[in-house]
N, C-alpha and C positions, 0 to 999 in steps of 0.2 A: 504494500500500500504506500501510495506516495504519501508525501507531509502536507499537503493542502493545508491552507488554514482552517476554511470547514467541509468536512468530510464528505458531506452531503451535498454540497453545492456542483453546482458545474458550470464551471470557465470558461471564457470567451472559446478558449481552442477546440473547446466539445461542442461548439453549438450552441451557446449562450448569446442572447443579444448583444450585441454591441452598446452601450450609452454614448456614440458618439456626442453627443452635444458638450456633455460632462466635461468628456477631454479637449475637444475643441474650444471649450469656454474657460477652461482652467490653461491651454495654451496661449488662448489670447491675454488673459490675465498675465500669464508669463513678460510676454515682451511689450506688451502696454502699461498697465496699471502699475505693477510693482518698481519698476525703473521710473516711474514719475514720481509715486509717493518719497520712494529713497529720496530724489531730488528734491521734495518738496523738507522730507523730515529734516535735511541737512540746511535749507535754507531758513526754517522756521528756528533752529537750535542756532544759527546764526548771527540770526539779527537778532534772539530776544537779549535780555540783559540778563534774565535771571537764569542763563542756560544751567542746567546740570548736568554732569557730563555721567551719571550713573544714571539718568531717566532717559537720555542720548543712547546710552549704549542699551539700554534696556529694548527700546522700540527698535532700534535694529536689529536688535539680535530674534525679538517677536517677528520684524518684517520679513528677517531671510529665512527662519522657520518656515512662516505661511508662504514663501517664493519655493523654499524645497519640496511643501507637501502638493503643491501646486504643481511644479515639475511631475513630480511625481507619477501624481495621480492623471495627466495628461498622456505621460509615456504611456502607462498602463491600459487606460482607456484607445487610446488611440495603434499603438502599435502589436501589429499581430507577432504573437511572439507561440514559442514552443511551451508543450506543459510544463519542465522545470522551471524554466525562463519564466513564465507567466505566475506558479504557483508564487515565485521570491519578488515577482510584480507585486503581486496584491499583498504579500506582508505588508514590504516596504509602504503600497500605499496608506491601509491601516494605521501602521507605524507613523507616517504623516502624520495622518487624521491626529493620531493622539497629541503627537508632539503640536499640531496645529492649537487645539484645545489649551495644550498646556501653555505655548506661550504666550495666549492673552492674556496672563494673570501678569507675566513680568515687567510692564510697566505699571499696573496698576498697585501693585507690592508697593515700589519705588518711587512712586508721585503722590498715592493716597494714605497709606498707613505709615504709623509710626512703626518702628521697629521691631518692638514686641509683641506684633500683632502680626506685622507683612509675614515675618521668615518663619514662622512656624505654618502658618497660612501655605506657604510655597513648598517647607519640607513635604507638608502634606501631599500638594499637589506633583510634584517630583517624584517619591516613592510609588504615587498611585500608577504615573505614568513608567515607572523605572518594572514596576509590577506587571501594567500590559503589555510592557515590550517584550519582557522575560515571557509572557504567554504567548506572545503572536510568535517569537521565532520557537520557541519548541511546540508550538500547533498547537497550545492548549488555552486559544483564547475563546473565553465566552463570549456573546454576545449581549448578555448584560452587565462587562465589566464596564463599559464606558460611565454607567450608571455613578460609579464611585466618584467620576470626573463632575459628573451634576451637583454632587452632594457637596462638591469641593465649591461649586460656583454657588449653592444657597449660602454655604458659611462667608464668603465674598459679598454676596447681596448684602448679606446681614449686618457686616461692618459697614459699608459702604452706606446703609442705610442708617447703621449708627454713627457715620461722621456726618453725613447732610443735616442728618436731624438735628446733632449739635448745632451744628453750623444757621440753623434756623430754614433751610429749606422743605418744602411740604411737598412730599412725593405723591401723596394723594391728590391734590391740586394740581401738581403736572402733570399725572399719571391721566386723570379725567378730561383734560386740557387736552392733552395728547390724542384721547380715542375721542373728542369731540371734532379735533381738527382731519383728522382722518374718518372721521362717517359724514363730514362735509364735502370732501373730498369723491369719496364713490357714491355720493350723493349726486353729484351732478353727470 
């Protein structure tokens, strides 16, 4: 039996549909989108005054994550490859997915939280992802561990809702703001 990620499934190379768009959408992302933001994240660290050069390297280091899981998942989608070839596709893309997930937190650690709060916050989040990496490359990933990675973004919500609140902002009033401005919207 080969290693496939899941067992059951079957691969582009057996007959499985293609999601061309997926890949074609995540290529074009590739050589548009992602080369403008860098340009742009490096021009806004810039000019401000109050740059910080650890929330600098933070969103970089987030942007070139989501530019690799993006690569990625493009090859994968798009290029017809052979069953081994294909089964270490789709890890890697997985493997993305996750590393994608995880690195949205890295600048938010670093611009939002105080210290005693970001790094454990992140240890978290790093083992969970250190955890389904270690599952996808020996095949023994679930498909409900991403779940752990959800659990990780309510504890995030939660701070994040406990500094605005400090701070005097009402998440209920912009929360309702927001789905008012949006059912005016497909309103017309």
């Amino acid at each position: 039996m080969d290693s496939r990620l899941f067992p059951n499934d079957t691969l582009y190379c057996e007959g499985r549909i293609r999601t061309w768009l997926r890949g074609w959408f995540h290529f074009f992302m590739c050589i548009t989108f992602f080369p403008l933001l860098l340009i742009n994240y490096i021009s806004i660290f810039s000019h401000s005054e109050k740059a910080n050069t650890t929330i600098f390297i933070a969103c970089v280091l987030n942007l070139l994550i989501i530019y690799m899981a993006h690569c990625m998942s493009a090859f994968y989608h798009i290029c017809p490859l052979e069953l081994p070839q294909e089964i270490v596709a789709q890890k890697m893309d997985i493997i993305g997915a996750n590393l994608y997930v995880a690195s949205s937190y890295l600048p938010m650690v670093f611009a939002l939280f105080p210290t005693n709060i970001g790094m454990p916050l992140l240890l978290g989040v790093l083992v969970t992802v250190v955890w389904n990496v270690v599952c996808i490359i020996n095949s023994n990933y679930n498909i409900n561990q991403p779940v752990f990675l959800c659990l990780w973004q309510i504890l995030f919500g939660y701070y994040i809702w406990e500094i605005f609140h400090k701070v005097g902002i009402d998440f209920k009033l912009q929360w309702s703001r927001c789905i008012i401005d949006w059912s005016l919207v497909f309103s017309k």
